[in-house]
C-alpha positions in Angstrom: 127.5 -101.6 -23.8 126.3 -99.2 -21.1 127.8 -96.7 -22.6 125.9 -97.3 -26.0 122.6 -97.2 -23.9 123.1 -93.9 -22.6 124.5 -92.3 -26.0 121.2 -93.7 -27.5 119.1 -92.5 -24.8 120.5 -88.8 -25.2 120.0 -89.0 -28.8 116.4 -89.9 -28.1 116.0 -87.1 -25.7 117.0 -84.4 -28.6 114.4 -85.8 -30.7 111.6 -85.3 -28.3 112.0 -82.1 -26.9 110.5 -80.8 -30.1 107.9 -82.8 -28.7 107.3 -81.6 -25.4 107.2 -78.5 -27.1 103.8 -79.1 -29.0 101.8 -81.1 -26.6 101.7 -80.3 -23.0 100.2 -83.9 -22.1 103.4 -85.0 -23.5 106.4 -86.0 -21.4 107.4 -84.5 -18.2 110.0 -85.1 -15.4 111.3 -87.9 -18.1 111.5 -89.1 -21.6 110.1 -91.1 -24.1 112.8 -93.3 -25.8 111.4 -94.0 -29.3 114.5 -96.0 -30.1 113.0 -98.4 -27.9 109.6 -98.3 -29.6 108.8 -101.1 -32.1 108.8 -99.7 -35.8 105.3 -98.5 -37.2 104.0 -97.8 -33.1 103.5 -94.4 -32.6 104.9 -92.3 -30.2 102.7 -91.0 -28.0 101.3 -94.5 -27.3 102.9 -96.9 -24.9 106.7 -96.0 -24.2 108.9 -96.3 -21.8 109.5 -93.5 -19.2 113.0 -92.6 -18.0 114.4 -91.0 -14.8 118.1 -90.5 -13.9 119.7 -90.3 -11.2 123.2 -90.5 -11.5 124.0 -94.3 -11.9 120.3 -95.3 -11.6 118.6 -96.2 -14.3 114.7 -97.1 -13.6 112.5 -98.0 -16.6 108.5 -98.0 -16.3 106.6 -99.6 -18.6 103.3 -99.0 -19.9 102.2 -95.5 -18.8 100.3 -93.3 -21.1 101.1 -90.2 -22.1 97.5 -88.6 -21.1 97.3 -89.6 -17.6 101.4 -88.5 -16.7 100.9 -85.7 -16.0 98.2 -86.3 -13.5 100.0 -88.8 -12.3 103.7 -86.9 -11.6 102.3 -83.5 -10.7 99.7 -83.2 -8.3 96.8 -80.3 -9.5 94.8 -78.8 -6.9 91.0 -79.8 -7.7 89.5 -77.3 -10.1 85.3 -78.3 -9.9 83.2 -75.4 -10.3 82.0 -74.6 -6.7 85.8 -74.5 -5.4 87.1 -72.1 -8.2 84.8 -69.8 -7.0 86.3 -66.3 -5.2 85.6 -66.1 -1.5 82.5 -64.4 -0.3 82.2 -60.7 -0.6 81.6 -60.6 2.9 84.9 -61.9 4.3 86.8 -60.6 6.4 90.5 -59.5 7.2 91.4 -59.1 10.3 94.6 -57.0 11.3 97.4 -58.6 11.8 99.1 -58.5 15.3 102.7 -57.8 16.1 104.9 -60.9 15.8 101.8 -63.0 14.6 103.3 -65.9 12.9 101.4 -65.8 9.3 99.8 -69.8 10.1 98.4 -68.1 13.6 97.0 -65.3 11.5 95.8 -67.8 8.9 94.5 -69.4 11.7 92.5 -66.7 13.5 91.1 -65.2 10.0 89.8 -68.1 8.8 88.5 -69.2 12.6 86.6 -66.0 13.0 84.8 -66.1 9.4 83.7 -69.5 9.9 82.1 -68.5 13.4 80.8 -65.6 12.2 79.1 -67.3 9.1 81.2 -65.0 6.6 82.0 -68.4 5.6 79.2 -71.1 6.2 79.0 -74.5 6.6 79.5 -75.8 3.3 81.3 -73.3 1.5 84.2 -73.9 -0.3 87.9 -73.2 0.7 90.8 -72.4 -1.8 94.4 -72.1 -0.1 95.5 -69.8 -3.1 92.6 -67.1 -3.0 93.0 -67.2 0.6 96.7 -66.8 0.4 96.8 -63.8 -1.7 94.0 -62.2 0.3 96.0 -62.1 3.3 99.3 -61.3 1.6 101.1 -64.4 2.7 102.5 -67.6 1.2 100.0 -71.0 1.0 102.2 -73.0 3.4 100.8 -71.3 6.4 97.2 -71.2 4.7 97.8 -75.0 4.6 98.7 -75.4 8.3 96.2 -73.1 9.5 93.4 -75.4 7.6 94.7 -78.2 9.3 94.0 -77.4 12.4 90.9 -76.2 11.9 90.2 -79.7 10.4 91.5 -80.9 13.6 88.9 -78.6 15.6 86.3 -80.0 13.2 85.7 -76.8 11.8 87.2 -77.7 8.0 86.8 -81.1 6.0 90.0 -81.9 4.1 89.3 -84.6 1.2 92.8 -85.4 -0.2 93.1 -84.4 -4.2 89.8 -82.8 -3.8 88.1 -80.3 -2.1 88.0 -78.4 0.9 85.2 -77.1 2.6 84.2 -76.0 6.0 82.2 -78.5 7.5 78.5 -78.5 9.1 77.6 -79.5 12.2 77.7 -83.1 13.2 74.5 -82.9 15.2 76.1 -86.4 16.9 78.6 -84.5 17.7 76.8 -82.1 18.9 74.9 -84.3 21.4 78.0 -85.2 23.1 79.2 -82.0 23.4 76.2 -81.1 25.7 77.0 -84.2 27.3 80.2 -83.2 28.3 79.3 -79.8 29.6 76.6 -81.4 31.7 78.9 -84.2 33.4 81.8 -82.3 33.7 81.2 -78.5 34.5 79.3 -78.9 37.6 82.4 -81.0 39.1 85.0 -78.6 37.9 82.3 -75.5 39.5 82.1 -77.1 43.0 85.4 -77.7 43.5 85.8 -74.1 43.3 82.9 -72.9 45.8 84.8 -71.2 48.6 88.1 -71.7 47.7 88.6 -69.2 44.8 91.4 -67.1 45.3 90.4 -63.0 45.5 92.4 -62.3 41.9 90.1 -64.9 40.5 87.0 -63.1 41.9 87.9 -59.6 40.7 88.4 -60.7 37.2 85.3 -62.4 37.2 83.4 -59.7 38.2 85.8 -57.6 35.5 84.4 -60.0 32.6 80.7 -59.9 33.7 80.8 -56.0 33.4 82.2 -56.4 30.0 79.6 -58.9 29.3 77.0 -56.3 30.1 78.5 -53.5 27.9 79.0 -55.7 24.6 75.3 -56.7 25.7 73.8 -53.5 25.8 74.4 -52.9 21.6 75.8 -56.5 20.8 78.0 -55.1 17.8 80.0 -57.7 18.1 78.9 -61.0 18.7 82.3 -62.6 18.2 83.9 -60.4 21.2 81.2 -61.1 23.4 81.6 -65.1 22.4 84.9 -64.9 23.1 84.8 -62.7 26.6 81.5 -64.7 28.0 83.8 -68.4 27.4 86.7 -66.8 29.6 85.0 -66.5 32.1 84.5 -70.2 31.7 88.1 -70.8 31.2 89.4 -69.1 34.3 86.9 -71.0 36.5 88.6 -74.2 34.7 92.3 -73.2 35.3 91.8 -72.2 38.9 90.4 -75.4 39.1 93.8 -76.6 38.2 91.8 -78.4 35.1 93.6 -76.5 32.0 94.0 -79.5 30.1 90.1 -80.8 30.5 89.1 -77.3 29.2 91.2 -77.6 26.1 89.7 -81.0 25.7 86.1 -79.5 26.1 87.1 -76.2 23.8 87.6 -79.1 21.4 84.9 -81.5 21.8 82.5 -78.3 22.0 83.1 -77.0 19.0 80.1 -78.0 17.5 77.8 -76.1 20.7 79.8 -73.1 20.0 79.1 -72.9 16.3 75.7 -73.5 17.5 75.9 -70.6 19.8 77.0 -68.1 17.3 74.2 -69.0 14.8 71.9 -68.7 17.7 73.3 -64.9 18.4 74.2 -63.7 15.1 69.8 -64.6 13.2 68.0 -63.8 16.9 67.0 -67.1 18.3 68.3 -66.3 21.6 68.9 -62.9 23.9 72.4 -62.8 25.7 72.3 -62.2 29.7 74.4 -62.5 32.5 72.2 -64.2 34.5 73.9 -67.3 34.4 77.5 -66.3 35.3 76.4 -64.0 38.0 75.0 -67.1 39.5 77.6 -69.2 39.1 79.9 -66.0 40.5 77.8 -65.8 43.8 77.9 -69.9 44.4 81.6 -69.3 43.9 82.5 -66.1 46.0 79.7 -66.7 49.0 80.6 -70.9 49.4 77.4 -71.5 48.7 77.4 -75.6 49.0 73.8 -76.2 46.9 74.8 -78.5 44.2 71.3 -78.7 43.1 71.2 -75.3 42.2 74.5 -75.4 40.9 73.5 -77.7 38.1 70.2 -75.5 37.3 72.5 -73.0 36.4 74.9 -74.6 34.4 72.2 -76.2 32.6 70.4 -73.4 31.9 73.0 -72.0 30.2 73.7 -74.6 28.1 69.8 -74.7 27.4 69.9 -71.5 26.1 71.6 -72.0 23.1 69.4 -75.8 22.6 66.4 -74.9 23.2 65.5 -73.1 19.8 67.8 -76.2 17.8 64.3 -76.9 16.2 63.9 -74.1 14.9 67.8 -73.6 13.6 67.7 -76.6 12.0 64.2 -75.9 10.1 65.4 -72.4 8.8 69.3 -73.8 8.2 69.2 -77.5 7.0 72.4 -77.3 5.3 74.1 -76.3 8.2 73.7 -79.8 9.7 74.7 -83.4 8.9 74.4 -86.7 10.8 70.3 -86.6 10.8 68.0 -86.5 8.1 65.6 -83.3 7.5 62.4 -85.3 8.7 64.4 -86.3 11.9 65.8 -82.9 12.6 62.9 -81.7 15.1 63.1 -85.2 16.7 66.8 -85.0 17.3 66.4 -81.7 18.3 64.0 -82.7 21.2 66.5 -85.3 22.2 69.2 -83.0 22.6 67.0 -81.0 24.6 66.7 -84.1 27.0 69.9 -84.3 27.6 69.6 -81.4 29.9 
């Protein structure tokens, strides 16, 4: 008996591959067995799709020929905005000795997205970014999730992907973080830094000043000015709380680079030559300690207003009419 089955179900199988061969929303990963169609039905309406494996035999009922295909083989999302190429103005980085291809993925994409080459909103294709960087889309795809981890990417399964605007309630407690937690991590520092610590502080504030003087590039100077952060953070023996904050601050930062890269704000060293001489003279004035940290976080606020008027689609989480509202709330948080 099982052994008719199967003879008629390979007989069924010749007669369709002519099929498959005409219409590609036909069959695919299986069969149609017209032998068990009722007479007069055509084929391509309901049948009854086979899959083998070995011994098993698993029948589905009821699937139409039309929506197989989308239903066996996932297809990437193909709407108008996403199919387009990426921006002329992207950039490729060069790739670093023994850089694994997701940490080059990684650091491309990163740096076009804080650098606006790629702004919030714009559309992200793993395949055109793949073959712009010469490697395979696994690493492409690993790369974009952890941006979407940093909140830098918005992933919408079997659709598209897109680098994401700024939460402005995000935002919001970002600053608040910074606020509460810097000055703690700062004092705990004043008079007990070590003298390596010191000299690469002052070592970072004189490359501050040089990238300052012609600000060629904004994303070095973004990057040096936040070690100088971080080093204060790890003497501190507070590593972990400063990876926490690098991502729960995303949001400031992205805010910081818009900020440099149209104008709104001047870069100084004021601020961390401050918080260098609290530091390296024990100077115990935790008043004066906050002013400082807060001013530097109220650089990159204080123009938000005016961001968010000239780049409304760079923000989400408040409505236009609010925007100059929120952005004097934010404000207040300092």
């Amino acid at each position: 008996m099982v052994n008719s089955f199967f003879k008629v179900l390979q007989k069924s199988l010749k007669n369709i591959l002519t099929i498959v061969g005409k219409s590609t929303k036909d069959v695919a990963m299986g069969c149609i067995c017209s032998s068990f169609c009722r007479p007069r039905v055509p084929l391509i309406k309901p049948y009854v799709l086979v899959i083998l494996s070995n011994r098993f035999l698993c029948i589905t009922l009821s699937i139409r020929a039309g929506g197989l295909m989308s239903a066996l083989m996932p297809q990437e999302h193909t709407s108008s905005h996403k199919a387009q190429a990426l921006p002329p103005q992207f950039v490729i980085l060069k790739r670093f000795r023994n850089e694994t291809s997701s940490a080059y993925a990684y650091r491309v994409l990163e740096y076009n997205i804080l650098m606006l080459h790629m702004p919030p909103g714009a559309w992200i294709r793993e395949r055109n970014i793949a073959e712009k960087l010469n490697i395979s889309r696994t690493p492409v795809h690993e790369a974009i999730g952890l941006l979407r981890d940093r909140r830098l990417v918005d992933v919408t399964p079997q659709s598209a992907t897109h680098v994401s605007r700024i939460d402005v309630q995000t935002l919001r407690q970002g600053i608040f973080l910074r606020s509460v937690v810097e000055p703690t991590v700062m004092g705990q520092l004043i008079g007990n830094a070590s003298p390596d610590l010191l000299a690469n502080l002052r070592e970072n504030i004189a490359v501050q000043k040089q990238l300052i003087k012609t600000l060629d590039d904004v994303h070095l100077y973004a990057r040096v000015s936040s070690e100088f952060l971080e080093m204060l953070y790890r003497e501190a023996h507070k590593g972990y709380v400063w990876d926490v904050l690098y991502q729960a601050t995303v949001s400031l930062e992205r805010l910081r680079y818009i900020s440099l890269l149209h104008g709104f704000i001047t870069p100084t060293t004021h601020s961390y030559q401050e918080l260098y001489t609290f530091i390296a003279l024990g100077i115990q004035n935790t008043v004066g300690l906050n002013q400082t940290i807060h001013r530097e976080i109220h650089a990159y606020v204080q123009h938000l207003d005016s961001v968010m008027q000239q780049f409304p689609d760079y923000f989400v989480g408040t409505s236009v009419d609010d925007k100059t509202v929120e952005a004097a709330e934010l404000r207040s948080l300092l």
